[in-house]
PDB file of N, CA, C, O and CB in Angstrom:
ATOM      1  N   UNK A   1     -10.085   4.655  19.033  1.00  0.00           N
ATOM      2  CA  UNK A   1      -9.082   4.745  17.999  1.00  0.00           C
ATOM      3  C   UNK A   1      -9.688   4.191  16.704  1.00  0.00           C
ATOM      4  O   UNK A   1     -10.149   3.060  16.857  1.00  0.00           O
ATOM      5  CB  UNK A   1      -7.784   3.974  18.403  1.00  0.00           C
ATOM      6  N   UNK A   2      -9.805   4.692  15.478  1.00  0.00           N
ATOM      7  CA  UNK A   2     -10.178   4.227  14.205  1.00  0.00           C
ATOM      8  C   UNK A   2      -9.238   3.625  13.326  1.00  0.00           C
ATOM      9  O   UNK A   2      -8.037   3.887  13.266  1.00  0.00           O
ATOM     10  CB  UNK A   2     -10.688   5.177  13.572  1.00  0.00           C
ATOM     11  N   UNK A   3      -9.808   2.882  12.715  1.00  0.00           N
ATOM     12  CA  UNK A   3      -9.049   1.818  11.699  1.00  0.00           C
ATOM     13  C   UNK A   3      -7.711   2.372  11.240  1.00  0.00           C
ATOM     14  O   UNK A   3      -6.651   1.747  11.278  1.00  0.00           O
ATOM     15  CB  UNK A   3      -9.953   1.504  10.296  1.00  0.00           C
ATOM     16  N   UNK A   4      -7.882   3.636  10.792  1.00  0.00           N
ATOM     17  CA  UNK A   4      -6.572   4.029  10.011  1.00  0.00           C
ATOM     18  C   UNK A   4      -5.716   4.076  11.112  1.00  0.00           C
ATOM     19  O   UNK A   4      -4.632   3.520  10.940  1.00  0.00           O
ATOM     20  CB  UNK A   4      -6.564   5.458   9.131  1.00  0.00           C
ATOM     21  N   UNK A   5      -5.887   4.515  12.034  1.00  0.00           N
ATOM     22  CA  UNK A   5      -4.452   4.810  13.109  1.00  0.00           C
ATOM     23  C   UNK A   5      -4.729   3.452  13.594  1.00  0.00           C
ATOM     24  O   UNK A   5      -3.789   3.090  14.302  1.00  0.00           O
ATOM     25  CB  UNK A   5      -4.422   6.291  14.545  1.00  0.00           C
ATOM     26  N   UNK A   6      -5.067   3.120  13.558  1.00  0.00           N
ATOM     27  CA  UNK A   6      -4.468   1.401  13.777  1.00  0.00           C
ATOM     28  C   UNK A   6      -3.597   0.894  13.189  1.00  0.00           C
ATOM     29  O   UNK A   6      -2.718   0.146  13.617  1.00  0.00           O
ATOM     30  CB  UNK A   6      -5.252   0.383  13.526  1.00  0.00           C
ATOM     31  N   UNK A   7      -3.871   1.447  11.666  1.00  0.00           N
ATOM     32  CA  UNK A   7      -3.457   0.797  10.383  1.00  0.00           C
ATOM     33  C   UNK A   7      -1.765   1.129  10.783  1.00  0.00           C
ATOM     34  O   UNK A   7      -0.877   0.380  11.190  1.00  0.00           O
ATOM     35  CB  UNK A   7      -4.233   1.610   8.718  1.00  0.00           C
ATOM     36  N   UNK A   8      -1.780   2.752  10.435  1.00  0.00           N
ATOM     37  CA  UNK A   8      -0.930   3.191  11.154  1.00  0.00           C
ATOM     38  C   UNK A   8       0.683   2.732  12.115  1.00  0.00           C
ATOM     39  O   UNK A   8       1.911   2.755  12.188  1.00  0.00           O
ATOM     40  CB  UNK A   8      -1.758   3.490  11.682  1.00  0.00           C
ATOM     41  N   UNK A   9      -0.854   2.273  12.784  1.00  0.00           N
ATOM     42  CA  UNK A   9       0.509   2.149  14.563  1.00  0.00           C
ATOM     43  C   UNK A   9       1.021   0.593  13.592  1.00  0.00           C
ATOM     44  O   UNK A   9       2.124   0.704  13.057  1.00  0.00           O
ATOM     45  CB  UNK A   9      -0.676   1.617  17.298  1.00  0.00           C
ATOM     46  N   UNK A  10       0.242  -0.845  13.357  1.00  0.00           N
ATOM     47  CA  UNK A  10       0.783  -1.646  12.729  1.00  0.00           C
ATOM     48  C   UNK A  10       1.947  -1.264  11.591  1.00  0.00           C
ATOM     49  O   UNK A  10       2.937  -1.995  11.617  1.00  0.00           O
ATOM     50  CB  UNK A  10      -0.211  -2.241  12.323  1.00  0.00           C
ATOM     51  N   UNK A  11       1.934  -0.284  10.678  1.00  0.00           N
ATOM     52  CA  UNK A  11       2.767  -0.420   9.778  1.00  0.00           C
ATOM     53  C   UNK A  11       3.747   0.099  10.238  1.00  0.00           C
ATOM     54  O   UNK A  11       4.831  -0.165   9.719  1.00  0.00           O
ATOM     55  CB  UNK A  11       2.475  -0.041   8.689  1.00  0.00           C
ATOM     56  N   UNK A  12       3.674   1.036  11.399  1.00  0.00           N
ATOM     57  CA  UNK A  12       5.116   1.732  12.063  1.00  0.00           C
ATOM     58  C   UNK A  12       5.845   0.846  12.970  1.00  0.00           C
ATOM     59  O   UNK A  12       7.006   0.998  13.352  1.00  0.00           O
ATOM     60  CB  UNK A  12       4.830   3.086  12.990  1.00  0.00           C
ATOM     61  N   UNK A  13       4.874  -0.280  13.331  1.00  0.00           N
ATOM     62  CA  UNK A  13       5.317  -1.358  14.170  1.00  0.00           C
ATOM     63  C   UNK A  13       6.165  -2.227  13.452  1.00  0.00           C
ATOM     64  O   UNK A  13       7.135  -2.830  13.910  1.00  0.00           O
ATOM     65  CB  UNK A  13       4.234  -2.101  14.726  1.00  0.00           C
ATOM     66  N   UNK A  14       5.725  -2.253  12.268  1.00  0.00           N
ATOM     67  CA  UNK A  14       6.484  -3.135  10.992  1.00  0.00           C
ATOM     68  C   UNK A  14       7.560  -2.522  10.702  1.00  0.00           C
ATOM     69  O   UNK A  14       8.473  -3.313  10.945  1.00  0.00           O
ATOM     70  CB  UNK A  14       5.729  -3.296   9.599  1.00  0.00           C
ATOM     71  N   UNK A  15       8.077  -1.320  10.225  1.00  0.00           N
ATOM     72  CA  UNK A  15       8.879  -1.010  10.242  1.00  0.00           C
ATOM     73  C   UNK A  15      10.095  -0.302  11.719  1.00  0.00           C
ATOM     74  O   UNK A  15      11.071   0.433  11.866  1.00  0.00           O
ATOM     75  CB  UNK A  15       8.418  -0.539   9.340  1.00  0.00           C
ATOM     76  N   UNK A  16       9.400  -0.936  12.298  1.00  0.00           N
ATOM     77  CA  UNK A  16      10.761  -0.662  13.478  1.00  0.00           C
ATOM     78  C   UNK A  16      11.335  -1.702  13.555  1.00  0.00           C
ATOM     79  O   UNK A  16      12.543  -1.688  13.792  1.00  0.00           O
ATOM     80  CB  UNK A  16      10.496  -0.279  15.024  1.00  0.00           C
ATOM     81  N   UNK A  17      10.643  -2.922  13.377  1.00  0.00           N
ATOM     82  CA  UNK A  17      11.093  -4.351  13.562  1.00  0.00           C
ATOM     83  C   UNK A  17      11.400  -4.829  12.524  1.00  0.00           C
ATOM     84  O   UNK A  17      11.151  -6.030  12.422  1.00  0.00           O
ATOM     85  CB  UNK A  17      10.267  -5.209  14.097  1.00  0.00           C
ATOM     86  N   UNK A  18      12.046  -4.150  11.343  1.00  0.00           N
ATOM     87  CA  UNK A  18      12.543  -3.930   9.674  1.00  0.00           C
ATOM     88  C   UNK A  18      12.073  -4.761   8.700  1.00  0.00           C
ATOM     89  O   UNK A  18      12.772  -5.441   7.949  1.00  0.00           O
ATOM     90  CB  UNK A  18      14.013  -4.094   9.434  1.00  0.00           C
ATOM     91  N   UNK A  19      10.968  -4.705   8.717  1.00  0.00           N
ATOM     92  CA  UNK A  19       9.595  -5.345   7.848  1.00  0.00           C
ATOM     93  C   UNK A  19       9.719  -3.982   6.589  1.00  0.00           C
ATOM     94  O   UNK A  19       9.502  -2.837   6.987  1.00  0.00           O
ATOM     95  CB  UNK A  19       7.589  -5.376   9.079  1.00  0.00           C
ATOM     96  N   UNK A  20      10.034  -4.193   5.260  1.00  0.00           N
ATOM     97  CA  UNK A  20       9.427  -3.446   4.534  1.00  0.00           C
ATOM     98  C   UNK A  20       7.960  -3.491   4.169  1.00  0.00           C
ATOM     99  O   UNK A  20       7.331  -4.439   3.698  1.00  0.00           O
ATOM    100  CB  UNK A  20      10.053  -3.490   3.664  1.00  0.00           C
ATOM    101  N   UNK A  21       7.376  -1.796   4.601  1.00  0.00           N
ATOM    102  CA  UNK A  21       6.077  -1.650   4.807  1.00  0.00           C
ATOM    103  C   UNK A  21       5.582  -0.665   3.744  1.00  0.00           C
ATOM    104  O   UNK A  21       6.145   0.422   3.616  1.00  0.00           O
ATOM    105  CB  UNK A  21       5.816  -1.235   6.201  1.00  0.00           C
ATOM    106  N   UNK A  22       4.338  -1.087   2.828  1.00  0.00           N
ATOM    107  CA  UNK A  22       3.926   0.288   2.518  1.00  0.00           C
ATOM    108  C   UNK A  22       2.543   0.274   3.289  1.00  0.00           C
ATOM    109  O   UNK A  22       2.016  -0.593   3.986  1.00  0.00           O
ATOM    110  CB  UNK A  22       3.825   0.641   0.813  1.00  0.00           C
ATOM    111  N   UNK A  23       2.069   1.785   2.847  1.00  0.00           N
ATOM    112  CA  UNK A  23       0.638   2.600   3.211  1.00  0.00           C
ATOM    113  C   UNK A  23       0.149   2.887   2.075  1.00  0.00           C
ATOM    114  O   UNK A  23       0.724   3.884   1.639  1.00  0.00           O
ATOM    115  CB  UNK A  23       0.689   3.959   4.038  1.00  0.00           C
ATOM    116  N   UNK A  24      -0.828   2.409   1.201  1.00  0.00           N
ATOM    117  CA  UNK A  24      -1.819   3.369   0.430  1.00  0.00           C
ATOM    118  C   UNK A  24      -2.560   3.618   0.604  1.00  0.00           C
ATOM    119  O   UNK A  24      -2.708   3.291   1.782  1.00  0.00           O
ATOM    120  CB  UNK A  24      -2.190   3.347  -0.372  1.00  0.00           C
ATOM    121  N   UNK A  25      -3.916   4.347   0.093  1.00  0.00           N
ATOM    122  CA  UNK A  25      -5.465   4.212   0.280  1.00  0.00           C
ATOM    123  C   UNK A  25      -5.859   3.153  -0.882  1.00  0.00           C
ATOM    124  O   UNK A  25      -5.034   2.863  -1.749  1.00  0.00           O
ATOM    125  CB  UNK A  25      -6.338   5.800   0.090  1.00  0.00           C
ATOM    126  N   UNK A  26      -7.125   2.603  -0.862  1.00  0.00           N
ATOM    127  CA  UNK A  26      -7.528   1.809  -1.681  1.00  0.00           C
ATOM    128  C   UNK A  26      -7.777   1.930  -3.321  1.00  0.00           C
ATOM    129  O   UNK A  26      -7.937   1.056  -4.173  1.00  0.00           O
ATOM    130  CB  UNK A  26      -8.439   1.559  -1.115  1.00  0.00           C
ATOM    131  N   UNK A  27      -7.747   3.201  -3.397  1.00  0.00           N
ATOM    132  CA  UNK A  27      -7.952   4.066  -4.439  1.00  0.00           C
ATOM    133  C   UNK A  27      -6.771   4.518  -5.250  1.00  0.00           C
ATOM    134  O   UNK A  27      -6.772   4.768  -6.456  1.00  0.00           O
ATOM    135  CB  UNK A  27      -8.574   5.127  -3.943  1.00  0.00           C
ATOM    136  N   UNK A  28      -5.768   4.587  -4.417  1.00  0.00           N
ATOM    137  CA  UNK A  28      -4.763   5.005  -5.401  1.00  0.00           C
ATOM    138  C   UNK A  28      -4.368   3.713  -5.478  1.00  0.00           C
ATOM    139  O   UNK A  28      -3.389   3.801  -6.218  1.00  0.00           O
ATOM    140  CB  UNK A  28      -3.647   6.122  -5.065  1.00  0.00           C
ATOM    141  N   UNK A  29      -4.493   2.550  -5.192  1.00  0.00           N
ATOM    142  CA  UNK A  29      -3.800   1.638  -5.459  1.00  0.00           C
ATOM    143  C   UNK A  29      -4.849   0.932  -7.284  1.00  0.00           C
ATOM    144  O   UNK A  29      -4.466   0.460  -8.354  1.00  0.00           O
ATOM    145  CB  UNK A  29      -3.699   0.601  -3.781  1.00  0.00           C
ATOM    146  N   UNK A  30      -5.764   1.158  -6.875  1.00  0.00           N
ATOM    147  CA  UNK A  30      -6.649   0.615  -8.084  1.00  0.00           C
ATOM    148  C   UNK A  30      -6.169   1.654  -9.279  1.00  0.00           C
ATOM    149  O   UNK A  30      -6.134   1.330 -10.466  1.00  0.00           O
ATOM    150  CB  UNK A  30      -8.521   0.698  -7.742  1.00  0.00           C
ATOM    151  N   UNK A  31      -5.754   3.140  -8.694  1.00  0.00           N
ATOM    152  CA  UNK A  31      -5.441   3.764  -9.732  1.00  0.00           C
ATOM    153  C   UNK A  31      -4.127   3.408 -10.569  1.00  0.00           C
ATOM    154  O   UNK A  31      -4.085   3.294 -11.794  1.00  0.00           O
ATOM    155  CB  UNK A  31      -5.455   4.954  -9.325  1.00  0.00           C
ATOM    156  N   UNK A  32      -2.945   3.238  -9.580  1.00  0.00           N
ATOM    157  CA  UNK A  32      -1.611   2.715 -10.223  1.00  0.00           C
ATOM    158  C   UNK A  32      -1.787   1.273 -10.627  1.00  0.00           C
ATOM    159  O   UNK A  32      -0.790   0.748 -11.122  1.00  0.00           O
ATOM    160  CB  UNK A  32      -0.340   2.817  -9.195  1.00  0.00           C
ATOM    161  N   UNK A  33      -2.991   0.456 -10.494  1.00  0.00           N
ATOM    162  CA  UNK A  33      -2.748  -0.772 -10.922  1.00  0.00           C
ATOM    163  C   UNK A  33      -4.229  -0.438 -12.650  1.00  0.00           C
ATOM    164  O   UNK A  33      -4.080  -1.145 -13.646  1.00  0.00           O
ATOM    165  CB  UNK A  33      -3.130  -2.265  -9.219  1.00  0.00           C
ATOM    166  N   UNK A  34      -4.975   0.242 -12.634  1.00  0.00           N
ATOM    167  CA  UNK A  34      -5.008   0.639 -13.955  1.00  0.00           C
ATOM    168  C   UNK A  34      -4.301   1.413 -14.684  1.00  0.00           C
ATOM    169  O   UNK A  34      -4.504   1.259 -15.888  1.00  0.00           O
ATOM    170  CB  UNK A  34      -5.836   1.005 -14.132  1.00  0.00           C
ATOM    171  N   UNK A  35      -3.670   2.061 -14.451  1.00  0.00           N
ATOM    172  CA  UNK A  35      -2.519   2.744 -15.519  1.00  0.00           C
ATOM    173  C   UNK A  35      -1.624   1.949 -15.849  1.00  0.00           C
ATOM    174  O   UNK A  35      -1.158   1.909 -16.988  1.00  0.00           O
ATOM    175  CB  UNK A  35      -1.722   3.897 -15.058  1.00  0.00           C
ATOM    176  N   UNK A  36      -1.327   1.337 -15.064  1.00  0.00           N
ATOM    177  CA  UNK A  36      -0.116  -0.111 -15.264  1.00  0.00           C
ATOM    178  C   UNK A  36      -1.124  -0.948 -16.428  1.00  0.00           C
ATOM    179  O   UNK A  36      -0.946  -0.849 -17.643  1.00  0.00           O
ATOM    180  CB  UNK A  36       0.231  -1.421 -13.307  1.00  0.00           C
ATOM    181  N   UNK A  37      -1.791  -1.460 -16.035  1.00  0.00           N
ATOM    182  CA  UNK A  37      -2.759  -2.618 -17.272  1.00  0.00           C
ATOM    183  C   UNK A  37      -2.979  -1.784 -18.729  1.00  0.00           C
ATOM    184  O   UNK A  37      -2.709  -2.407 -19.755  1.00  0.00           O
ATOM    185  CB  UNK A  37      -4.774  -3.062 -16.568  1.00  0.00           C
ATOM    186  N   UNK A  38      -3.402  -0.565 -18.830  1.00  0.00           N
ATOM    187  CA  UNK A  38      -3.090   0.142 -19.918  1.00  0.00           C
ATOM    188  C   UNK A  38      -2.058   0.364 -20.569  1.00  0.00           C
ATOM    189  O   UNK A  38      -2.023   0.433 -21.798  1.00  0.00           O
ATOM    190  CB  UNK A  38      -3.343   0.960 -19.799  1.00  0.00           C
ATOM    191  N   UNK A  39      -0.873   0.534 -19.628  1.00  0.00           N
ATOM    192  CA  UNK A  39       0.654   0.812 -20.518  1.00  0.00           C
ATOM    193  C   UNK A  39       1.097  -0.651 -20.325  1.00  0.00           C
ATOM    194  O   UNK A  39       2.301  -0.520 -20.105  1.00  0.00           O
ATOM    195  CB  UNK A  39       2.009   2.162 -19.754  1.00  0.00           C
ATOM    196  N   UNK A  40       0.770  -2.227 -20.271  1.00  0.00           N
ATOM    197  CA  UNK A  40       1.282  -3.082 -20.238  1.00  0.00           C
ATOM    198  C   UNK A  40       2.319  -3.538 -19.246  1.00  0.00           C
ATOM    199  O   UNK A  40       3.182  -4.415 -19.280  1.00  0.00           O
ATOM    200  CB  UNK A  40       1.497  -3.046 -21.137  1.00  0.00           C
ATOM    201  N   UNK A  41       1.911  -2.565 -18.268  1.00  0.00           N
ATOM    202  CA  UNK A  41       2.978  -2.940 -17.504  1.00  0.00           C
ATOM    203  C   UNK A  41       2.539  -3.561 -16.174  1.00  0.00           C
ATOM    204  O   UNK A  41       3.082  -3.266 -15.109  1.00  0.00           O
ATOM    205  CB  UNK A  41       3.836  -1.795 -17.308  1.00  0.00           C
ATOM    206  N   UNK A  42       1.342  -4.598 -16.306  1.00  0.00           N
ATOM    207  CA  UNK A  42       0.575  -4.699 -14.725  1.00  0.00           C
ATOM    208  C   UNK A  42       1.876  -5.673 -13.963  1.00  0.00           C
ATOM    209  O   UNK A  42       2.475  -5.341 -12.940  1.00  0.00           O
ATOM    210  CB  UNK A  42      -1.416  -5.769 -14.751  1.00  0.00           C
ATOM    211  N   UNK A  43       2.068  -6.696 -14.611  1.00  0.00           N
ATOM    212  CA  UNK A  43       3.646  -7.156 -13.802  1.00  0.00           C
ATOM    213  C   UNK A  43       4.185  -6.311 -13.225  1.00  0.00           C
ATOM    214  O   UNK A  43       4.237  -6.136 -12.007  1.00  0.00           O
ATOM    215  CB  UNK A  43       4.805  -7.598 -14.578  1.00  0.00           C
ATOM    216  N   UNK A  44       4.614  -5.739 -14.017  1.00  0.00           N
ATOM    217  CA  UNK A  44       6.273  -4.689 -12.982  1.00  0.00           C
ATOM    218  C   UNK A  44       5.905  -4.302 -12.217  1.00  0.00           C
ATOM    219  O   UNK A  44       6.581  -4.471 -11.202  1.00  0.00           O
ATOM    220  CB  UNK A  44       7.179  -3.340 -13.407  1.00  0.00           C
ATOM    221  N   UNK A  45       4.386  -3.369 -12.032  1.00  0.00           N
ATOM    222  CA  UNK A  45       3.925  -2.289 -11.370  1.00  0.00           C
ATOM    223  C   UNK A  45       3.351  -3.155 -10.034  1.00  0.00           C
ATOM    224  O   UNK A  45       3.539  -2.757  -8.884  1.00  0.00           O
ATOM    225  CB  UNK A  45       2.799  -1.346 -12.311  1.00  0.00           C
ATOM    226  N   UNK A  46       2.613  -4.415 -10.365  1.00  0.00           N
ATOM    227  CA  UNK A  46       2.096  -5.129  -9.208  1.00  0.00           C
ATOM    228  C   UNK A  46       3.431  -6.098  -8.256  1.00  0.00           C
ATOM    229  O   UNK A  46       3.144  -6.340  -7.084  1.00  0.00           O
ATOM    230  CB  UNK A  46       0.823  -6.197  -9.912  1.00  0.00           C
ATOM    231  N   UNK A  47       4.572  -6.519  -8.686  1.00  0.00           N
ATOM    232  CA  UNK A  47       5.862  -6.777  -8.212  1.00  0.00           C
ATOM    233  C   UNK A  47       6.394  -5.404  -7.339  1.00  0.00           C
ATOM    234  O   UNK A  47       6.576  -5.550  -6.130  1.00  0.00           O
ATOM    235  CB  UNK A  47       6.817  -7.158  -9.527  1.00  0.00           C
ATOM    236  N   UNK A  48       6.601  -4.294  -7.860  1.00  0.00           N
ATOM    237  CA  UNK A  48       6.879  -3.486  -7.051  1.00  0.00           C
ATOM    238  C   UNK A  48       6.048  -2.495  -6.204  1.00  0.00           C
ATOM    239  O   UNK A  48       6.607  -1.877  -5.298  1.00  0.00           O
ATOM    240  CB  UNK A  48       7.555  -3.034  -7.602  1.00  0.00           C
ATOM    241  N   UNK A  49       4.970  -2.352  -6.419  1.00  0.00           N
ATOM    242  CA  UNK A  49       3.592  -1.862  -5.301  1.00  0.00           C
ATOM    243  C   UNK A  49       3.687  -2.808  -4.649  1.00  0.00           C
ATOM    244  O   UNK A  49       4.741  -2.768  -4.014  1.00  0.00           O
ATOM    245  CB  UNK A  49       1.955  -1.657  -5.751  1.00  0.00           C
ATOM    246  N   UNK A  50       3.005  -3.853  -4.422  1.00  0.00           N
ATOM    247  CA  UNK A  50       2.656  -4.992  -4.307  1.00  0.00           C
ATOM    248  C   UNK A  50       3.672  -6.094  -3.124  1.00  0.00           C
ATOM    249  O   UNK A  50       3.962  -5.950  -1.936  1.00  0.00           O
ATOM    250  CB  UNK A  50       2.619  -5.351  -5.778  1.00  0.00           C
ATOM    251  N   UNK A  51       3.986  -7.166  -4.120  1.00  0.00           N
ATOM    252  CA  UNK A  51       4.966  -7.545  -4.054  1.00  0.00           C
ATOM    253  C   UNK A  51       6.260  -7.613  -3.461  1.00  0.00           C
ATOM    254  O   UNK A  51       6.969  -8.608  -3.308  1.00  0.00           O
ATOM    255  CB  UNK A  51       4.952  -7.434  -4.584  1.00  0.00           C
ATOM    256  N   UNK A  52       6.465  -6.473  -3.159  1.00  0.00           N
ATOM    257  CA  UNK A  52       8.044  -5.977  -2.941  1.00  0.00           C
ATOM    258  C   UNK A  52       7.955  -6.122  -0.937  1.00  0.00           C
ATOM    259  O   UNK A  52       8.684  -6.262   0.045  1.00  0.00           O
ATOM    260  CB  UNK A  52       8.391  -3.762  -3.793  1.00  0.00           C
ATOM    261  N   UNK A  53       6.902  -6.006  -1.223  1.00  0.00           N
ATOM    262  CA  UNK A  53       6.540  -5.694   0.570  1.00  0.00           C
ATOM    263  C   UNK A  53       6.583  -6.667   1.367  1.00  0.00           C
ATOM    264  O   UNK A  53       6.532  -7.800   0.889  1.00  0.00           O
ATOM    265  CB  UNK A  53       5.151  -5.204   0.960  1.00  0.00           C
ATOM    266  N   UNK A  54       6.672  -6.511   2.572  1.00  0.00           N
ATOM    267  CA  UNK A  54       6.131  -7.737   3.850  1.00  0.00           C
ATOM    268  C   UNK A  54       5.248  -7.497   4.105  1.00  0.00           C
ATOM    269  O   UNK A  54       4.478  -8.429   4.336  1.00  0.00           O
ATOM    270  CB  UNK A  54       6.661  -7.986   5.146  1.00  0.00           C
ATOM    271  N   UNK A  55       4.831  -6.333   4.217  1.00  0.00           N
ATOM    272  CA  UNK A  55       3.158  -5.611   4.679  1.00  0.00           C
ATOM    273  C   UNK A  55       3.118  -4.283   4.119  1.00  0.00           C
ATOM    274  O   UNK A  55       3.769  -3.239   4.133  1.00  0.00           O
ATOM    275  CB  UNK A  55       2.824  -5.361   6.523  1.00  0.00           C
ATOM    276  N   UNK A  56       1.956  -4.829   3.563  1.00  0.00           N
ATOM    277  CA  UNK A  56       1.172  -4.169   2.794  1.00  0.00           C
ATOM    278  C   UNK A  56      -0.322  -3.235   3.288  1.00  0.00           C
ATOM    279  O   UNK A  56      -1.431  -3.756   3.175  1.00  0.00           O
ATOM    280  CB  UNK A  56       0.927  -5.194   1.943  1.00  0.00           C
ATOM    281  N   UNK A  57      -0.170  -2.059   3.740  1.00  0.00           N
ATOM    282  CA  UNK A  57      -1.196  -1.314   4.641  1.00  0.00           C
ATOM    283  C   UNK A  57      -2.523  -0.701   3.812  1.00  0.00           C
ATOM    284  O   UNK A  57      -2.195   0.394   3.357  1.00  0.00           O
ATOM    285  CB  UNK A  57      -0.380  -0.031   5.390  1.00  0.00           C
ATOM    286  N   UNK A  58      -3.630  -0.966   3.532  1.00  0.00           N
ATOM    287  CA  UNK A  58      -4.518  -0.264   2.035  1.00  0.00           C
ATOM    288  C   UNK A  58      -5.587  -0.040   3.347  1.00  0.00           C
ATOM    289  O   UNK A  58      -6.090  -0.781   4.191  1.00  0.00           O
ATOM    290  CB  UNK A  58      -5.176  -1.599   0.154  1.00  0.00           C
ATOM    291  N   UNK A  59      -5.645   1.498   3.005  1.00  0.00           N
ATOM    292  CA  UNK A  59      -6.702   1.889   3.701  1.00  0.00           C
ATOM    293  C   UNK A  59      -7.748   2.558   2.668  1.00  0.00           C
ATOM    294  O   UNK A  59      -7.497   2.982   1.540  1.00  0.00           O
ATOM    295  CB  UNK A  59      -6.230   2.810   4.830  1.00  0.00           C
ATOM    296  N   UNK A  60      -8.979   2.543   3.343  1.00  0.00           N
ATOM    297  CA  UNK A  60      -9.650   3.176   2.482  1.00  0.00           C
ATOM    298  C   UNK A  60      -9.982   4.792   2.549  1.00  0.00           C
ATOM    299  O   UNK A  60     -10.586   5.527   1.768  1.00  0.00           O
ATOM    300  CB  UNK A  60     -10.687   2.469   2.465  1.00  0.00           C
ATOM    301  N   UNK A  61      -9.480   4.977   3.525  1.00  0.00           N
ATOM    302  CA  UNK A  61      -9.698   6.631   3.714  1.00  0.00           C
ATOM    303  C   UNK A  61      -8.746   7.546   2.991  1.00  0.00           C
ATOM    304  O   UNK A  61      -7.523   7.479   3.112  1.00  0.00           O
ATOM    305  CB  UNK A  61      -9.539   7.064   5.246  1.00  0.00           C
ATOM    306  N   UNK A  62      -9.538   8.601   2.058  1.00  0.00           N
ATOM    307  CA  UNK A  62      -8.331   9.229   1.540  1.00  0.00           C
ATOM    308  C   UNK A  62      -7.918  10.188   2.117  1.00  0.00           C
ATOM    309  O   UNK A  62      -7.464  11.100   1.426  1.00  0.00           O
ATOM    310  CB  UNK A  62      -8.369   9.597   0.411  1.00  0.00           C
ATOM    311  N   UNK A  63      -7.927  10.308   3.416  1.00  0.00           N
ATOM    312  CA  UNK A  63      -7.570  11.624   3.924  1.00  0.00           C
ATOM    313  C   UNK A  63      -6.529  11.399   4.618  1.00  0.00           C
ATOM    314  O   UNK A  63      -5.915  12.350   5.101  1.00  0.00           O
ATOM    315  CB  UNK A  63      -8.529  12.331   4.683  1.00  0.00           C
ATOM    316  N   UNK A  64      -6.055   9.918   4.840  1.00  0.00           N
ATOM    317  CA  UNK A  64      -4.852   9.530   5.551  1.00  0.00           C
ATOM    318  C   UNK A  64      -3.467   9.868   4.818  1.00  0.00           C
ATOM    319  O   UNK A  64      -2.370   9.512   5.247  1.00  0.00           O
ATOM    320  CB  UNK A  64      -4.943   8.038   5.802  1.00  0.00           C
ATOM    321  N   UNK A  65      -3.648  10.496   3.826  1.00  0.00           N
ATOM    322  CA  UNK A  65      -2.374  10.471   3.384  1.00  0.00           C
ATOM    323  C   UNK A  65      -1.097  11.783   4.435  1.00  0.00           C
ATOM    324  O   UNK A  65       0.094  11.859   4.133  1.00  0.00           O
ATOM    325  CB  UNK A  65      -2.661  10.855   1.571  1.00  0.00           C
TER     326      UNK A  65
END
């Protein structure tokens, strides 16, 4: 079994047991957290990506989406 479906089975595990969970890849997360620092908005954007979560899933594969 490889990392991502690991990643996976953990974050689905999180949310059955009502953990708010996200999934990104590593990449889109660097992407929404530079567009945020450009429009001034790295607070808001890193509070609610971020932040908002109990678990937080960043994979690096982009094919997991």
């Amino acid at each position: 079994m490889g990392k991502t479906r690991i990643a996976i089975a953990f974050g689905y595990l999180a949310t059955q047991k009502g953990y708010k969970t996200r999934f990104l890849t590593a990449a889109d997360l660097v992407l929404l957290l530079e567009a945020a620092q450009r429009q001034g908005r790295y607070r808001q954007v890193m509070h609610h990506a971020v932040n908002s979560y109990r678990l937080l899933v960043i994979d690096e594969d982009i094919t997991c989406r």
